[in-house]
C-alpha positions as CSV (number, residue, x, y, z in Angstrom):
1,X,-52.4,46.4,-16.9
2,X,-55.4,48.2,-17.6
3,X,-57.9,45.2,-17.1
4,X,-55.8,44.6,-13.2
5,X,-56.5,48.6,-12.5
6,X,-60.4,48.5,-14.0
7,X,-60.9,45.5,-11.8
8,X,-59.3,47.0,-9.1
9,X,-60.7,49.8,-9.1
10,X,-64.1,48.6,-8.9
11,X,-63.7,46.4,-6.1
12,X,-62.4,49.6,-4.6
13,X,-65.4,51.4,-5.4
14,X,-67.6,48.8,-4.3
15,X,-65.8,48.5,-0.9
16,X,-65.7,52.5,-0.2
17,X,-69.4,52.3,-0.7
18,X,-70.3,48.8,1.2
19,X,-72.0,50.0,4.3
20,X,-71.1,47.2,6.8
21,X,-67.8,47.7,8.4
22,X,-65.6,44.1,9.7
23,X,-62.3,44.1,11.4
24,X,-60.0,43.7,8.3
25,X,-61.8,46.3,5.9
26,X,-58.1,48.6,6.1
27,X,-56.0,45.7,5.0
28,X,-58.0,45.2,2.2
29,X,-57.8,49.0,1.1
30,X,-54.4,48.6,1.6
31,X,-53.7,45.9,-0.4
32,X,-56.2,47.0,-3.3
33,X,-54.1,50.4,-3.2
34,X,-50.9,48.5,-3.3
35,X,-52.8,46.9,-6.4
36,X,-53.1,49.8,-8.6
37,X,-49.9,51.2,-7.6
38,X,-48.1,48.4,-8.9
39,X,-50.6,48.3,-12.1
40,X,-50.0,52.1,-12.5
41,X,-46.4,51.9,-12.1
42,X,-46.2,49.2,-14.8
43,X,-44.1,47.5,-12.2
44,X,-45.6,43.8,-11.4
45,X,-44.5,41.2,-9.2
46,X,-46.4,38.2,-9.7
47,X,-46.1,36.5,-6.1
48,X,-46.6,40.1,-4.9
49,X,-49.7,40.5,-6.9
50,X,-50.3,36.9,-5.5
51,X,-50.0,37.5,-2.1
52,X,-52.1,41.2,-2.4
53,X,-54.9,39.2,-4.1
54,X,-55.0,36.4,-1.3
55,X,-54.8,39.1,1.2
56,X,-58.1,40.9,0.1
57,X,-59.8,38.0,-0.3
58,X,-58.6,36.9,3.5
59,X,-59.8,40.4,4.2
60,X,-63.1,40.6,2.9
61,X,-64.3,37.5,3.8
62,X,-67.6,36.3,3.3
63,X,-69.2,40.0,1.9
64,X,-71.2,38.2,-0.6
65,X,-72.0,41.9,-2.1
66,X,-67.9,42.3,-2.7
67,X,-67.9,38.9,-4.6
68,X,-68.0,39.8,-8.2
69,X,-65.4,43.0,-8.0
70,X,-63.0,40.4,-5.9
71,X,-63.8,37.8,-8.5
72,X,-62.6,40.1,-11.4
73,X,-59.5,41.1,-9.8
74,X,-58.7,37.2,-9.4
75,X,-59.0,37.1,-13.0
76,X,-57.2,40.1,-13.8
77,X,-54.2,38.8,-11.7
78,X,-54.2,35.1,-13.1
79,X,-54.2,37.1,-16.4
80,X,-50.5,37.8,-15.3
81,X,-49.6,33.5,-15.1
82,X,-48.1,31.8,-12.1
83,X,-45.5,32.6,-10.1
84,X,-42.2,30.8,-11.0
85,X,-41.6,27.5,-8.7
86,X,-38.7,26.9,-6.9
């Protein structure tokens, strides 16, 4: 949990302070807050945290400066394992 909110948190960070602004920057605050508030709440869903993380990543885009941060919340959600199938 606390690896998911540090990575999280810095993508945040990272975002607040990126400069640029593209059409889907709210979604991905949205999603990176619904992030920690899961994290925080000890409450995690993987395909939730699954579908969060893809959403961000849909969001951001191409913002090679954002890259790192989003790559270390990918890790911090895989951390978590796959969803189950059904």
């Amino acid at each position: 949990m606390a690896g998911l909110r540090a990575a999280v948190s810095r993508l945040r960070r990272e975002l607040a302070g990126h400069p640029a602004e593209f059409p889907d920057r709210g979604i991905a605050e949205d999603e990176l807050a619904a992030l920690d508030a899961m994290a925080l709440a000890g409450v995690l869903e993987i395909p939730r945290l699954r579908r969060s993380l893809l959403l961000v990543a849909g969001s951001i885009g191409s913002v090679s400066a954002l890259a790192g941060g989003l790559r270390e919340v990918r890790v911090a959600v895989d951390l978590f394992g796959e969803p189950p199938r059904r």
